[in-house]
N, C-alpha and C positions, 0 to 999 in steps of 0.2 A: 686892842691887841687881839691879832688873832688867835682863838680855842686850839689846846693842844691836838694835834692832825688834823686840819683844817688846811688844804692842800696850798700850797704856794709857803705854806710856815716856813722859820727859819726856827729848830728847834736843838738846845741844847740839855740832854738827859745821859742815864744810865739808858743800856742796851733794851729795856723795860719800857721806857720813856719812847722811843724811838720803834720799836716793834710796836706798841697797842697806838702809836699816833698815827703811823701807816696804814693799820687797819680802820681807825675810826674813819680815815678819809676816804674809805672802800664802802662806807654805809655796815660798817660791823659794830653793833650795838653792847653784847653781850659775851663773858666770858664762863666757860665751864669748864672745872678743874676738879683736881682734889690733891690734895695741898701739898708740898714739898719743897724743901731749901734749895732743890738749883733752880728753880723758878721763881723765886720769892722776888725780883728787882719788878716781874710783868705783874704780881700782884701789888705792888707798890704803886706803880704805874695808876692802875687801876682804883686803888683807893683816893691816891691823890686827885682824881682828876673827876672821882664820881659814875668813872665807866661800872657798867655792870657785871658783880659776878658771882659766879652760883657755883656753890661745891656740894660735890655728890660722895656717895659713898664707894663707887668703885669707878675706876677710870674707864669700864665699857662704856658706863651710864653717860658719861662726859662726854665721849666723842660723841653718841646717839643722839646725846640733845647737842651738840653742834650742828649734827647732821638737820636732826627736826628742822630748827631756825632757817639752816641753810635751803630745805623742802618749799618751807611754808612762806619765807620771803623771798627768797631769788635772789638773796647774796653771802656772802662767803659766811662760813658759822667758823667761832674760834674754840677748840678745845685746845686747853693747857696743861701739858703730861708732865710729872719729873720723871727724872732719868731710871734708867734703867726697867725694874718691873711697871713701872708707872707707866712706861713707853709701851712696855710688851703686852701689857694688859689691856690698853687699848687695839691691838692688833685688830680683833673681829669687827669694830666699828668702823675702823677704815678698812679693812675690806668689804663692809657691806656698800660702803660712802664708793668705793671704786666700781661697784655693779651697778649702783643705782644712779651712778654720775653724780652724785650732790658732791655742790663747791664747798670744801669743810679745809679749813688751815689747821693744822695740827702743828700746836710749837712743842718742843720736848726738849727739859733739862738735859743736860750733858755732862759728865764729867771735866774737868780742865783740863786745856788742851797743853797748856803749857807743861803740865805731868800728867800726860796721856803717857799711858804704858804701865806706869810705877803700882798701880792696884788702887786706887781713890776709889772710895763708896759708890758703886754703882754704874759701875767703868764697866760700856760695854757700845761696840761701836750698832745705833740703830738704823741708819742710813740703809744699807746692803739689805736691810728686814723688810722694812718700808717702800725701799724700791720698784718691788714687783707690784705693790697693791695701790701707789701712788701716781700721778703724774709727773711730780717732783718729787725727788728726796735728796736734802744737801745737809751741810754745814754751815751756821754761819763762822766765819775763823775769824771778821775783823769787824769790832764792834760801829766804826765810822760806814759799812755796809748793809749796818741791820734795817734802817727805816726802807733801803733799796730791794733787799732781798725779798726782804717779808713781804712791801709791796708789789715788787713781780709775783713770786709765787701767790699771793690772793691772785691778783689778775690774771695768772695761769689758770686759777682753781674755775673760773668762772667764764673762759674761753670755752667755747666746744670742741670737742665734746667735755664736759663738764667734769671737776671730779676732784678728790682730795688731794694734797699736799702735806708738805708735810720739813720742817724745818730742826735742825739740834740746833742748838743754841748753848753753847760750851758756858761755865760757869765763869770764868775769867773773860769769856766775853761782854756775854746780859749785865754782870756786875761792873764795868768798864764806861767810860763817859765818852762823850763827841755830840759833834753839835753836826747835824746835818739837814738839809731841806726834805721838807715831806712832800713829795710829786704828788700830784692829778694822779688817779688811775686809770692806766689805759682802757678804755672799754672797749671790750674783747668783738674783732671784725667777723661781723656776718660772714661767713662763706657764700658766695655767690653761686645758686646753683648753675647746670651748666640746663640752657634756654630750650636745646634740644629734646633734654631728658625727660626733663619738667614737659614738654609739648607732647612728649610719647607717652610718658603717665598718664598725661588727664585725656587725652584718648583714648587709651584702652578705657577709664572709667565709665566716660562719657556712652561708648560706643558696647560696651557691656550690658546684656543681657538682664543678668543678677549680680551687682558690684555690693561688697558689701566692705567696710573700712572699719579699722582697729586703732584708735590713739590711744598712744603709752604717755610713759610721764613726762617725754620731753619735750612732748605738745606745751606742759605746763609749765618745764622748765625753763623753755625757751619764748615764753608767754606769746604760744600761736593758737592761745585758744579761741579766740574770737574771729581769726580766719580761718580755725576747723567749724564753726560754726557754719560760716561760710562757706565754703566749700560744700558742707554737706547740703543745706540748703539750695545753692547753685545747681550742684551735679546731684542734688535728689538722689543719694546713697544712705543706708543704713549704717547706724555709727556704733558699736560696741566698743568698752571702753577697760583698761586695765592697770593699775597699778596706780599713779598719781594723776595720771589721765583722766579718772574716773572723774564725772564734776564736771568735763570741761564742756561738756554741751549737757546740762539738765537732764536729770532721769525723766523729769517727763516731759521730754520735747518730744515732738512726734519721731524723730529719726532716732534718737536714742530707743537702744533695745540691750537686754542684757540677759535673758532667760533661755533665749532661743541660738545660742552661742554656735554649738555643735551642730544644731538643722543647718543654720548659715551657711558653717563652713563646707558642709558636705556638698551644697545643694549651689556655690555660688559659680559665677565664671571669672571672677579677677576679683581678687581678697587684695584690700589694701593696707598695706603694715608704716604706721605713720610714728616715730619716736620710740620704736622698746624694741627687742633685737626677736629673730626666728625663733627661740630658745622653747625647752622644755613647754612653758605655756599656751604656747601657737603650735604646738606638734611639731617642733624644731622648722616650721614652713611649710609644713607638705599640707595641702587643702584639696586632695585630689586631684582631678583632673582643671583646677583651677590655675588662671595667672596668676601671677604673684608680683605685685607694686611695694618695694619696700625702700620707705623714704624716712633718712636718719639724715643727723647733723653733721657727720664729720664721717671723714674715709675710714676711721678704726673701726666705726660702727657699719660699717659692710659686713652681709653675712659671709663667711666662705664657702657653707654647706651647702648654700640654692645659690641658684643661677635665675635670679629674677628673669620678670621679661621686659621692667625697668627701675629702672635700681637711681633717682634722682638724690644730692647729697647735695646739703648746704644748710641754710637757716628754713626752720621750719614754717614761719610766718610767712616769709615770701614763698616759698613753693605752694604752702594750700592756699593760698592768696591768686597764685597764676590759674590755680585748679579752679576756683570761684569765676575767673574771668575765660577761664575758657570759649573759646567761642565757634569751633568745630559741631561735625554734626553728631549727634546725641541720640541714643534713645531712651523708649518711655520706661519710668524705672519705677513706675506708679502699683501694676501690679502687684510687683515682687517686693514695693516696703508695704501694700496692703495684706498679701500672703503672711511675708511676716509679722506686720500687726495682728493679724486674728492670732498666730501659733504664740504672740509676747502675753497677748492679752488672756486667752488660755491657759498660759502654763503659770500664772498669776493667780489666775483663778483657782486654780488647781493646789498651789501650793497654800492657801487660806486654812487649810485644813490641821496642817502642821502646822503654823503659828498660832492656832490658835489651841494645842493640841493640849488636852487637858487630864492629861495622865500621868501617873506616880511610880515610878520616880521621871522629873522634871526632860522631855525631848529636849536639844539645846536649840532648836528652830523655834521654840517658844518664847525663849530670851528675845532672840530678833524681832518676833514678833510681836512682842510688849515695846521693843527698844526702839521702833518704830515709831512709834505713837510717843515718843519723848524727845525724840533728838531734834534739835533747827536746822533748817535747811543748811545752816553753816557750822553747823558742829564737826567740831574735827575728831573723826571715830582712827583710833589708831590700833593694830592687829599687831599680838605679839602670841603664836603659837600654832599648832599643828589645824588639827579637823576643827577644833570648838569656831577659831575663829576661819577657817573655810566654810564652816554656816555662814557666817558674818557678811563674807565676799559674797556669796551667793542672794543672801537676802536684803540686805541694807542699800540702799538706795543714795547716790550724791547728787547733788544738786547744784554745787559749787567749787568753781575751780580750786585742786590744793585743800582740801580736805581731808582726805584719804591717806592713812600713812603706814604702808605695810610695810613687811623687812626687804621685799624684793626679791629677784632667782639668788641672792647668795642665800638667804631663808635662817639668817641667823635670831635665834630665841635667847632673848634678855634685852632687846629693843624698846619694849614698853615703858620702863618709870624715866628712862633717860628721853625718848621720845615725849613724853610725859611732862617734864620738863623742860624740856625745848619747846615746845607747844604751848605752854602757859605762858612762858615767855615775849616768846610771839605773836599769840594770840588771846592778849589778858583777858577778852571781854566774852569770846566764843562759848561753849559745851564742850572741856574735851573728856572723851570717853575712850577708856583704853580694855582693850578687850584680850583677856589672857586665858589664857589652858590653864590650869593648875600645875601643869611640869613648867611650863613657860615662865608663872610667877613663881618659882623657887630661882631661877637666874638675880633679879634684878627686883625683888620686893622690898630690901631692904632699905633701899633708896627713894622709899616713902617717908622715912625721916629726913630726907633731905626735901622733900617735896612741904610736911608740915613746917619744918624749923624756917623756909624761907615763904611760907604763907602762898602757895602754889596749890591751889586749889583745883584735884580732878577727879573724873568718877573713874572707878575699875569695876569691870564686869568679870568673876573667874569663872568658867564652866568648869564646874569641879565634878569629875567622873573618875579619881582615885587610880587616872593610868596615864600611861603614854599610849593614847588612840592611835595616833600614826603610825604608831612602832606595834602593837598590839594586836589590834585585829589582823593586818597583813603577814606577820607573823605566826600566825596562828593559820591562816589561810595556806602559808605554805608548807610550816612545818606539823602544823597539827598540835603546838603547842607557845608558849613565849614564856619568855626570861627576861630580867630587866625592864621589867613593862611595867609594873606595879605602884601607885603612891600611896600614901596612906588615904583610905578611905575616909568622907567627910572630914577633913583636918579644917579647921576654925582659920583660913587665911584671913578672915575679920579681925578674929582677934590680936595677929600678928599687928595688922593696922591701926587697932585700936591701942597697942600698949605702945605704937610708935608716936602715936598724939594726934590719930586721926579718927575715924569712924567707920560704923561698917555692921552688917545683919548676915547672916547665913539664911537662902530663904531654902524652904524643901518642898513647895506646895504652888503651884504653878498660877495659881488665883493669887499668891502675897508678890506677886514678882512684880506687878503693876506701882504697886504703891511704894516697893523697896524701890525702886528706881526714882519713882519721885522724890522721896526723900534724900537719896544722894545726891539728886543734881538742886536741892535744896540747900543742902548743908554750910555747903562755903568752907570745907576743908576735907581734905582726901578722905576718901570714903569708899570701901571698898564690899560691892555686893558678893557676898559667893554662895552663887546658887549649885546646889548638890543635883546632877545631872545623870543620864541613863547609862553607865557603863555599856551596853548594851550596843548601844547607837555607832553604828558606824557611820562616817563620813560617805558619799559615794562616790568616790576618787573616780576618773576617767583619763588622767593626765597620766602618761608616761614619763616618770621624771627622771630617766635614765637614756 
């Protein structure tokens, strides 16, 4: 007999039965919730059948680790909301899942529809909320349509451009029986780019002076990492890399560079923007007096602010794959990655000085610079907060595709124990290292006892400097003073982790930072370092993020 959702099934359930047998036959493994009676039929589902499923303390945390899973494998992550606040609380996780493109299903309790209107517990229509920040947002109304809904909407979430969904599921429905077949899911068609575009891009590259190229995350999303490999290798361009990108060609391959970001851009003649949109992080596009090659997966991700000088749109693999075969004429691009090698390899050199920086109270480049010397080349470092972890960006190094897991341009702080989660998940055997501010880990630290009680084993790093750095120094630079910027100084987030059934040292002395870390990634259960850091220290922000 065939395993419930095992596609071709002939399956007879409740609305529960029929929703998680759709998804298992999507490659969707695991479930994150936190608990509620109009949802109870999908956790049923779930027990009966052995699917996995992990509850967390608050519903951001839920959607985050959907989202994680959905990062770090390449297929749809399931969070299970009940109705009402359950739904609305997760709001920030699906909009950060809408900017970063990750395929995330979001099922959410509903009140019954049959006494829609009359005032039921938590009667409140989410669809209309949803809508702006999803690809899909519906109803299911007939429970003989749930095994079909649900499976479109996954294969929605995992078409490109990529991105959350998002389903109600009325209580008179999910609770309701029918026998219905579980389909094959569609796997989502390559957009074909157009021959032309693609031919005029890797011209300009080829025929470029100083070509220098930027993969974003949907190099990785769209698993075209191994033809940006190529590509760069072929067209001999420098590759700089950002957000889940980072990894997809080894920090230390010779074309990979990351220190020398801004010389590049100033200095190149055709910047190439491969998977992540013009935004805030690329100077909204402008690179000077340079071309501009910006190649995305789907026509939404067109910018509208530049006016490329080509602009190729389809599947990512195939386009750097034509740019690899290129076979027009080219020039030598040799100086200009040795130019930039000397300025990578100095400005490396250069920053040694600060990791390894041995002064009290604790610089937070020092952290990096111990955290350096511990992590595996496949550890997966997850950033959840202001400046502490923009050191992190700046200094840490990947090496492997899908390691990297920041919040993205929506920039939302409480990512981490739900990211955290998702990532243990997915990646039972790896390092994962979650690296928080101390304002960051008041969002979402609670959710450490969900991390203990389900035996989910990670290290947290806090850079604890007793403010809001972001908000703080800039602040103070304008108006000459700040408000609302203040934490408590040296507060024990250890301790909070220790009375939650984890572990964890405050270190103050920049020679114990070494050994607290080994110890963490020692322990085998959540462990939480919190090193007391330089108030002092500002960040050296150069982004425009307005």
């Amino acid at each position: 007999m065939n395993a419930p959702g095992e596609a071709g099934t002939e399956l007879e359930g409740h609305g529960g039965d029929l929703a998680l047998a759709a998804l298992r036959a999507r490659g969707v493994e695991a479930m994150f919730t936190l608990s509620g009676g109009h949802v109870f039929p999908l956790y049923d589902a779930a027990h009966t059948t052995g699917f996995r499923l992990v509850d967390v303390r608050h519903e951001q945390s839920a959607v985050f680790a959907a989202e994680a899973t959905a990062k770090l494998t390449r297929r749809p992550g399931l969070a299970v909301l009940t109705a009402g606040p359950g739904v609305t609380n997760g709001v920030s996780g699906v909009t950060s899942a809408k900017f970063n493109g990750s395929p995330v299903v979001v099922l959410g309790g509903r009140a019954p529809q049959a006494r829609w209107g009359a005032g039921s517990l938590q009667e409140f229509d989410h669809v209309p909320v949803l809508a702006p920040i999803t690809k899909h947002s519906a109803t299911v109304t007939d429970v003989s349509r749930m095994a079909a809904d649900v499976g479109a909407a996954a294969d929605l979430a995992l078409a490109p451009h990529r991105g959350p969904v998002f389903l109600d599921l009325p209580m008179d429905v999910v609770f309701s029986r029918a026998t219905s077949r579980i389909e094959a899911p569609a796997v989502p068609a390559a957009l074909e780019p157009d021959p032309d575009e693609v031919a005029k891009a890797a011209a300009l590259i080829a025929g470029a002076e100083r070509p220098v190229l930027i993969a974003g995350s949907d190099v990785y999303a769209g698993s075209a990492e191994l033809a940006l490999v190529a590509a760069a290798e072929a067209l001999r361009v420098p590759v700089f890399m950002n957000g889940q990108g980072r990894g997809c060609i080894p920090a230390d391959h010779p074309l990979a560079f990351a220190r020398v970001r801004g010389k590049a851009f100033k200095t190149s003649d055709v910047v190439v923007v491969v998977g992540t949109p013009l935004d805030f992080r690329l100077a909204f596009g402008s690179f000077g007096d340079a071309q501009v090659v910006h190649v995305v997966d789907a026509p939404t991700q067109k910018a509208g602010h530049v006016t490329p000088a080509a602009a190729p749109v389809g599947d990512l693999a195939t386009i750097l794959t034509a740019f690899a075969n290129h076979s027009g004429p080219r020039k030598d691009h040799e100086s200009w990655i040795a130019s930039l090698r000397d300025l990578e390899d100095a400005a490396r050199t250069s920053e040694l000085d600060v990791l390894r920086a041995d002064t009290d109270p604790i610089k937070p480049a020092r952290i990096y610079g111990e955290l350096r010397s511990v992590l595996d080349r496949d550890a997966v470092v997850i950033c959840d907060g202001g400046d502490f972890v923009s050191y992190g960006g700046r200094y840490l190094d990947s090496y492997t595709p899908g390691c990297w897991l920041d919040p993205g341009p929506y920039g939302c702080l409480g990512t981490g124990a739900g990211y955290a989660i998702g990532a243990r998940v997915a990646r039972p055997d790896a390092q994962i290292c979650v690296l928080f501010g101390d304002g960051a880990a008041g969002f979402s630290l609670m959710d450490v006892e969900s991390l203990v009680r389900q035996q989910l084993p990670v290290v947290m790093v806090v850079g604890n400097n007793g403010i809001w750095g972001l908000e703080k120094h800039p602040m103070q630079l304008v108006y000459g003073y700040d408000v609302a910027a203040d934490l408590q100084p040296g507060l024990r987030y250890d301790d909070v982790v220790s009375a939650l059934g984890g572990a964890g040292e405050t270190v103050e002395k920049p020679g114990d930072l070494g050994p607290a870390l080994r110890r963490a990634f020692d322990a085998g259960v959540p462990y939480l370092v919190n090193v007391l850091t330089d108030p002092a220290d500002a960040y050296p922000r150069s982004s425009n993020l307005a």
